[in-house]
C-alpha positions in Angstrom: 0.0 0.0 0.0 1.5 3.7 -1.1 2.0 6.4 1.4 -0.1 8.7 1.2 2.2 11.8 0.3 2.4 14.7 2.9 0.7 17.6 1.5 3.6 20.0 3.4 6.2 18.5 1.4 4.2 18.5 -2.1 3.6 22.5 -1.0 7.5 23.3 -0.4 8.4 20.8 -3.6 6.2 23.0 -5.4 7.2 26.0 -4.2 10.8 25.2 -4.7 10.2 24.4 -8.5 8.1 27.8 -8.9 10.7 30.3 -6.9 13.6 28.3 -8.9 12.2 28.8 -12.6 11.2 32.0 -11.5 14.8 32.3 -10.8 15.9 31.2 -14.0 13.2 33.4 -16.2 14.6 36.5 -14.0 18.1 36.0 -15.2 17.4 35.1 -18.7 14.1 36.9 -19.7 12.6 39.4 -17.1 16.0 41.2 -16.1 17.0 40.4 -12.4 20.2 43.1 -11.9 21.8 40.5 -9.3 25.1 38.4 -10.7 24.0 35.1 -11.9 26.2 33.1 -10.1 25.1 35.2 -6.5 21.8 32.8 -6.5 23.9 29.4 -6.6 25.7 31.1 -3.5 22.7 31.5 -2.0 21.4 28.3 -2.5 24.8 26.3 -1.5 25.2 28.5 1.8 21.9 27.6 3.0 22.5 24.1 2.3 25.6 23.8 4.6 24.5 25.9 7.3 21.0 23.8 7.0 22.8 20.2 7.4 25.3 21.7 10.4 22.8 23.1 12.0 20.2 19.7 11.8 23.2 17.6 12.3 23.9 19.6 16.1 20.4 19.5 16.4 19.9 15.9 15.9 22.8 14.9 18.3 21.7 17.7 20.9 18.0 15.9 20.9 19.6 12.2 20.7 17.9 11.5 17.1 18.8 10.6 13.9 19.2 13.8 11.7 15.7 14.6 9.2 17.9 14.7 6.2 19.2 10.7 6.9 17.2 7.6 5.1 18.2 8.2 1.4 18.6 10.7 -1.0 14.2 11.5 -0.9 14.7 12.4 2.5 17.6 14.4 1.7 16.2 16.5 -1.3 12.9 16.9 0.7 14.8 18.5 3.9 16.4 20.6 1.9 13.5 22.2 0.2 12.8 24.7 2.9 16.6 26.2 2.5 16.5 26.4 -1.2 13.1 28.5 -0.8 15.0 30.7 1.5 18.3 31.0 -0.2 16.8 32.0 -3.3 13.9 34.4 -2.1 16.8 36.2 0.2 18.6 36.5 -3.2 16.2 38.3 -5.2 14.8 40.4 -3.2 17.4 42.1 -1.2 19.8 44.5 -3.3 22.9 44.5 -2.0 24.9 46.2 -4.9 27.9 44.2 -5.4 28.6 43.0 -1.9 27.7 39.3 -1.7 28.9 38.4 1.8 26.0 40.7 3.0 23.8 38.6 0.7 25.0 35.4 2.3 24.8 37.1 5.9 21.1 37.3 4.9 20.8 33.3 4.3 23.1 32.4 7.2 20.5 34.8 9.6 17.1 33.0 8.1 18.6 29.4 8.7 20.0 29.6 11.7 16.7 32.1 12.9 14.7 29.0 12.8 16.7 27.2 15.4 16.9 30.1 17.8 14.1 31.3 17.4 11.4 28.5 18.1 8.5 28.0 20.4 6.2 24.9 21.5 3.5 24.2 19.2 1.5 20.9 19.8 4.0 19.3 22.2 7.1 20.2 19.6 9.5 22.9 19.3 8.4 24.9 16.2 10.2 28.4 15.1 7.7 31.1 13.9 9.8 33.7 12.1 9.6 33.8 8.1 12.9 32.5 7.7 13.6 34.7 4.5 11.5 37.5 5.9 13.7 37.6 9.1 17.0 37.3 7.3 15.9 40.4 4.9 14.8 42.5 7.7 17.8 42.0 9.4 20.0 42.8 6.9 17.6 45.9 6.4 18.6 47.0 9.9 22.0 46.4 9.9 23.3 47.7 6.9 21.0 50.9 6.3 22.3 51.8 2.6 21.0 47.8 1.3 17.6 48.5 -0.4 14.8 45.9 -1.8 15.4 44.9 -5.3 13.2 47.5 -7.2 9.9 47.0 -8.7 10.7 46.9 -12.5 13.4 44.1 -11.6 11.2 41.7 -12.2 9.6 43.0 -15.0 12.6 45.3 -16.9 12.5 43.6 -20.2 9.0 43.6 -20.5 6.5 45.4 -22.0 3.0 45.8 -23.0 0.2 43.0 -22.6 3.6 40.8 -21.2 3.9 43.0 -18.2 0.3 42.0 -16.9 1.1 38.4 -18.2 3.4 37.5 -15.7 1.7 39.0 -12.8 -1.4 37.1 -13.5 0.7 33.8 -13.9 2.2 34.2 -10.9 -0.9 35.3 -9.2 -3.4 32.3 -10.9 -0.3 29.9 -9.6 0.0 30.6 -5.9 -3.6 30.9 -5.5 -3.8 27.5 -6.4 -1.3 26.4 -4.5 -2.5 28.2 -1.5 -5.8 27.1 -2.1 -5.3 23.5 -2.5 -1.8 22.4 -0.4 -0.9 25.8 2.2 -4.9 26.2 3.4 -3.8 29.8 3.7 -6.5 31.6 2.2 -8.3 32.7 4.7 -5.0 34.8 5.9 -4.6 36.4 2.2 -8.3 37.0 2.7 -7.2 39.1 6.1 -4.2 40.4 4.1 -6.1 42.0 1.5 -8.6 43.2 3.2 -7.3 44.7 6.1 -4.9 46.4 3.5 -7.1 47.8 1.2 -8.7 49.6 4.8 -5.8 50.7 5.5 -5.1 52.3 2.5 -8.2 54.1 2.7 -7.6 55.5 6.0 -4.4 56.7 5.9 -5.9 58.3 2.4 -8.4 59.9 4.9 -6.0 60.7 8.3 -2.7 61.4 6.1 -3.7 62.9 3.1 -1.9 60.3 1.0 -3.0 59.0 -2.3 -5.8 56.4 -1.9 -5.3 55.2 -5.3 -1.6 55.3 -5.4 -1.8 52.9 -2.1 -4.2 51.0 -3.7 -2.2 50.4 -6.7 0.5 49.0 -4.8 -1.3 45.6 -5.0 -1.2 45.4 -8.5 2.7 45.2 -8.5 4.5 41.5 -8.8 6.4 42.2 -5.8 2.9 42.8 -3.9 1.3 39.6 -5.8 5.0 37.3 -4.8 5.2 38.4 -1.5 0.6 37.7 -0.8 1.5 34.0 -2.5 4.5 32.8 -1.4 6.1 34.5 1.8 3.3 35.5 3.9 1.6 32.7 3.8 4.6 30.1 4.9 3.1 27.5 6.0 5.5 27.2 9.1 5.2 30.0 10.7 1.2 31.0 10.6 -1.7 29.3 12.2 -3.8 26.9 10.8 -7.2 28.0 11.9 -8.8 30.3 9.9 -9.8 32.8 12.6 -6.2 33.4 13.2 -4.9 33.1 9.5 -7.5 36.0 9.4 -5.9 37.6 12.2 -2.3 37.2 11.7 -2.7 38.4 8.0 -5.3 41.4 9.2 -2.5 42.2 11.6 0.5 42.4 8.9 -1.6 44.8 6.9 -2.2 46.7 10.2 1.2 46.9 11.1 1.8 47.4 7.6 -0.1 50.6 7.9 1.0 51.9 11.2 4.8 52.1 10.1 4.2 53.4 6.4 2.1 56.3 8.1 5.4 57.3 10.2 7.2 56.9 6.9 9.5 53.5 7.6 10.5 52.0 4.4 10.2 48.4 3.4 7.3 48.1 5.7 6.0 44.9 3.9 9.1 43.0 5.6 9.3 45.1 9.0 5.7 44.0 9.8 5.9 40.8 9.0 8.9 40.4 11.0 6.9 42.4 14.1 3.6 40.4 13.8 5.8 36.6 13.7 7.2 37.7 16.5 4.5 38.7 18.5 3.0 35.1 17.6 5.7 33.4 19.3 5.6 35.5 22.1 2.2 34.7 22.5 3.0 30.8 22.1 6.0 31.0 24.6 3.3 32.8 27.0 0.6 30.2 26.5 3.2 27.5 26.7 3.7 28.8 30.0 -0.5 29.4 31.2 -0.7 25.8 30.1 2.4 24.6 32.7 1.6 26.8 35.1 -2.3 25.4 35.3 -0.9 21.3 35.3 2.0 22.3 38.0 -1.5 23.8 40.1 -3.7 20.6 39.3 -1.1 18.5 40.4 0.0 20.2 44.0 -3.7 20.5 44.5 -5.7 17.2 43.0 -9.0 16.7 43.4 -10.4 13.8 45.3 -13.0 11.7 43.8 -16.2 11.9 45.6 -17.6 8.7 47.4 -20.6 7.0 45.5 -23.6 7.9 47.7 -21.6 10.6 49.5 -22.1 14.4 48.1 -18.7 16.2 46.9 -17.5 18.9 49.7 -16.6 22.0 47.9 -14.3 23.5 50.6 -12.1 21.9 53.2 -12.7 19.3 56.1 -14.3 20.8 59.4 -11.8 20.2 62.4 -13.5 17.0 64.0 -13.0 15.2 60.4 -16.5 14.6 59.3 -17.8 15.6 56.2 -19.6 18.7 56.8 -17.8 21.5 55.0 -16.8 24.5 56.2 -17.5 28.3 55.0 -14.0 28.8 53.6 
């Protein structure tokens, strides 16, 4: 009898075939500005510091390491890392300074083993990895900018430049749709951003449309399909997908009305992190309630005899006493 396959993996399989020919179409067709060899940095990078990393890991925890079992089990682990290492690469312009590039990948690998709470019994990490790298770098090195808008796009034009945002818009919805289950956080996403929009039109005085039309941009339809809706590092439910993608638009909002740049990435990075705060503190609720139950347990009541509600009376019958 087969296996049935994991829908996880078949997401980040597919995701790594889409962000690699999309990859490959940048360099040779749309005009990505980065060298050609920088993405096979990328990529190689985040494989070794991925294997180290699992490798400590799996000795630290007394376990075999995920990648062992055959070369399936190898390509599959790695899937994740390729995602990063390639997403880090294209969207972060670093002019011609590639070790800040790879400083990028190194900080989104090794983010998701320092940065992990308990989900369902396990130790999960719940920042974007590629988000947190780029946000970082954003931080720390103040003259590295986003790759711009028409670099995905540059040697296009006409009907072609709508062509490839509607491809790439058609093919994660599918994907989201069918493998992630994350639509009902694009659904906050949107939403909450096209509110947004019109009130800081309305408090701000800034162009309604002109925010508006930031949506119709590839980066805006690449970044709603395949980084905010990481399947890692958002909730399942779709109450909170709602909420956690409302809440990036919120952000979203908040810092582009004090005029921070690159907002898209700075909320992100705020709104993963107050998730895992939130997990760390319920993590903690949860202990903190079984250390209670089992200093104070509760007696089973006597067939026949009625449950006491507060403590023994002094001359040890039942009768309970006012507490």
């Amino acid at each position: 009898m087969t296996k049935p396959r994991d829908p996880r993996v078949t997401a980040l399989r597919r995701f790594a075939i889409s962000i690699t020919v999309l990859n490959i179409l940048g360099y040779t067709v749309l005009g990505f500005e980065q060298p050609a060899l920088w993405p096979v940095y990328a990529v190689l990078t985040a494989y070794a510091a991925e294997l180290l990393l699992e490798a400590v890991g799996a000795r630290g925890e007394g376990r075999a390491p995920r990648y062992a079992g055959g070369v399936r089990n190898l390509v599959e682990f790695l899937f994740p890392a390729h995602i990063t290492a390639l997403a880090v690469n294209m969207l972060l312009y670093t002019n011609d300074r590639l070790l800040v590039m790879l400083f990028g990948v190194l900080v989104a690998i090794s983010g998701k083993w320092l940065l992990r709470a308990p989900v369902d019994g396990r130790l999960r990490h719940f920042m974007n990895p590629s988000n947190f790298g780029i946000a970082i770098v954003l931080l720390l090195f103040p003259w590295v900018s986003i790759a711009p808008p028409y670099h995905f796009t540059e040697n296009l034009s006409g009907p072609a430049d709508w062509a490839i945002v509607a491809v790439i818009l058609v093919l994660g919805t599918m994907l989201n749709a069918k493998l992630t289950r994350r639509m009902w956080l694009i659904a906050g996403w949107l939403s909450i951003f096209v509110v947004q929009s019109v009130v800081r039109g309305l408090i701000l005085d800034t162009s309604i449309p002109a925010a508006l039309a930031t949506m119709t941009g590839t980066a805006f339809v690449l970044f709603t399909n395949y980084m905010i809706t990481d399947p890692g590092t958002t909730p399942s439910r779709p109450a909170a997908q709602f909420a956690f993608g409302g809440g990036v638009a919120l952000v979203y909002g908040v810092l582009t009305g004090a005029s921070v740049t690159y907002g898209l990435f700075f909320a992100t990075a705020i709104v993963c992190l107050v998730r895992g705060l939130f997990l760390w503190s319920l993590h903690a609720s949860r202990r903190e309630q079984r250390r209670r139950e089992q200093d104070h347990p509760v007696s089973p009541a006597t067939p026949g005899t009625p449950a006491t509600t507060g403590p023994v009376s002094a001359d040890n019958t039942k009768r309970p006493v006012p507490a």
